[in-house]
VEXFIPA-806028 format. One record per atom (N, C-alpha, C): z negated, y negated, x negated. Coordinates in steps of 0.001 Angstrom, whole numbers, padded with zeros to 6 digits, always signed. Last residue first. Layout:
# VEXFIPA-806028
ZYX...
This chain:
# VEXFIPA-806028
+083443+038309-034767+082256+039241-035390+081406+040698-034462+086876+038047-034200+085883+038320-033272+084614+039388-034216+088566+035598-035538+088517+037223-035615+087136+037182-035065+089448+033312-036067+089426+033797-034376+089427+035022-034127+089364+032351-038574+088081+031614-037289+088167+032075-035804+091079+034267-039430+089239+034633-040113+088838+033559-038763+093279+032980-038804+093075+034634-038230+091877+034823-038587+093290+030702-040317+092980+030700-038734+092709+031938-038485+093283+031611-042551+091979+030956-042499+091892+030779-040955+096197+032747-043250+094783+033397-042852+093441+033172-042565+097433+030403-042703+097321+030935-041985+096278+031918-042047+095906+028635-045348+095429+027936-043846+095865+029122-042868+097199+030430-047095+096155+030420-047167+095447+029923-045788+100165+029980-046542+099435+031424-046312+097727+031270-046208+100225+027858-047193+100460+028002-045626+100042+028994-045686+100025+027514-049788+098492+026394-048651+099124+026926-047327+101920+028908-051016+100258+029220-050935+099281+028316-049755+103762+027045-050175+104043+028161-049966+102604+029208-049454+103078+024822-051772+103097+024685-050323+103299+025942-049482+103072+025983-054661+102084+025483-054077+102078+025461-052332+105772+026560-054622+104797+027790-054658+103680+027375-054464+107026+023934-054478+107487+024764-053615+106063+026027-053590+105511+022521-056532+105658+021789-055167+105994+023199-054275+106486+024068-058642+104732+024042-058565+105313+023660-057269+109097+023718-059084+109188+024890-058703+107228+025004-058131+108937+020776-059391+109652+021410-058076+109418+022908-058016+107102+020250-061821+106999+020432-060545+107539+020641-059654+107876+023468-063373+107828+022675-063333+107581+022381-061941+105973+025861-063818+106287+025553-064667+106811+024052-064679+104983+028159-062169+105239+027241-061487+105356+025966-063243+105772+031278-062745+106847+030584-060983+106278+028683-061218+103560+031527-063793+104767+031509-064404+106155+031064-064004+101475+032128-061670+101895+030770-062630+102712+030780-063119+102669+034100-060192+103158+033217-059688+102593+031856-061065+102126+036547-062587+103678+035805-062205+103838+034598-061262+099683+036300-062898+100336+035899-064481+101568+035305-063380+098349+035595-059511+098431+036805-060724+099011+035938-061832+095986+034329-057583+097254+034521-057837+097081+035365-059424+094301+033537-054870+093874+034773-055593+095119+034739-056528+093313+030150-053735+094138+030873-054321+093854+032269-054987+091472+028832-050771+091038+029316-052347+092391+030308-052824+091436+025307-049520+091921+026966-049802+091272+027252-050964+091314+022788-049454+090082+023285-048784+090651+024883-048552+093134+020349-050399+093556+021161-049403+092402+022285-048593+092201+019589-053233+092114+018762-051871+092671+019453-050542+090875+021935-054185+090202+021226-053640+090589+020140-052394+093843+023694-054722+092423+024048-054088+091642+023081-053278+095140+021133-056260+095739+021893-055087+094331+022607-053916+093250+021176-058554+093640+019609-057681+093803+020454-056408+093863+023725-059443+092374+023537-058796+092240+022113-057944+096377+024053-059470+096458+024643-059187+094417+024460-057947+096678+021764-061807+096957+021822-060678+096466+022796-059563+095234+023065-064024+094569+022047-063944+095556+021558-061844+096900+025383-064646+095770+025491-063806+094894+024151-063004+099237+023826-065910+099489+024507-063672+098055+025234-063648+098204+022916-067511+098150+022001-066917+098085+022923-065040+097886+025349-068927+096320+024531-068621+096775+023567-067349+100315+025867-069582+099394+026882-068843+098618+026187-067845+102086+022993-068987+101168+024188-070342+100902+025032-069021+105285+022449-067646+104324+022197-067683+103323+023586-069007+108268+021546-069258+107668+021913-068404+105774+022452-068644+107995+017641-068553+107948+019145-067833+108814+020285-069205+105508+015463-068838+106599+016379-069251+106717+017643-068959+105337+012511-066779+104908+014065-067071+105728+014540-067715+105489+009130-067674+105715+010192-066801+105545+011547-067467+102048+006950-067399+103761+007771-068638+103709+008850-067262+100322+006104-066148+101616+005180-065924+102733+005406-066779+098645+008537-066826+098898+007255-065658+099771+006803-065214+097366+009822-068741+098425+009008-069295+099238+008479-067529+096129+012055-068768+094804+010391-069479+096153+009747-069532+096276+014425-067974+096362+014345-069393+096469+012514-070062+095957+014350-065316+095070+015154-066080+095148+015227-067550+097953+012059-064557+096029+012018-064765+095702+012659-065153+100046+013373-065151+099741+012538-065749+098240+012065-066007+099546+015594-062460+099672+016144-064418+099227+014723-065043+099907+013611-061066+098804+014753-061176+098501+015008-062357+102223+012865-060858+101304+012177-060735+099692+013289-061245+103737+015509-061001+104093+014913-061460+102706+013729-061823+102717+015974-057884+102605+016900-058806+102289+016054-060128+104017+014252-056628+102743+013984-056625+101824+015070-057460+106803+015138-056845+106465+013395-057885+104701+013625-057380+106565+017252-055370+106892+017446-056885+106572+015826-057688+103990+017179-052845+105722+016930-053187+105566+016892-055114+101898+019315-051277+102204+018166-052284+103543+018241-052611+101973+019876-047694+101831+019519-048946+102348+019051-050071+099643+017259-045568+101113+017805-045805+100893+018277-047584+096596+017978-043689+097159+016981-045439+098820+018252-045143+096064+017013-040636+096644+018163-042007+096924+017676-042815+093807+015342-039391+095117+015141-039026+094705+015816-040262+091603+015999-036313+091720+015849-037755+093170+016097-038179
């Protein structure tokens, strides 16, 4: 099974636009609250992590280069502890 790489700031960008019904307009940065949650659950689902984060890393993700970086940041921590849970001995 081949790794989803993660998301780059124009697929961010793409993201936001769908979540606010506008497609083919580009995103305005910087982003609402709603929107870096509305990412934050895109991020979750298509990647197969679950995020625990506080006020400060949303606040880290405002636009998408700074979402792209703290997002990919989170999907490596998250996949690394997901290997140490499938080879921790019950």
């Amino acid at each position: 099974m081949t790794e989803l790489v993660p998301p780059t700031a124009q697929d961010l960008l793409h993201v936001v636009a769908q979540a606010r019904d506008t497609p083919g307009e580009p995103a305005v940065e910087p982003f609402s609250s709603m929107e870096v949650i509305w990412l934050i659950s895109w991020a979750e689902t298509r990647y197969g992590v679950e995020f625990d984060l506080g006020d400060n890393d949303l606040a880290e993700m405002s636009t998408a280069g700074d979402a792209a970086r703290a997002l990919g940041h989170l999907i490596a921590l998250a996949r690394q502890a997901g290997a140490r849970d499938e080879t921790a001995v019950p």
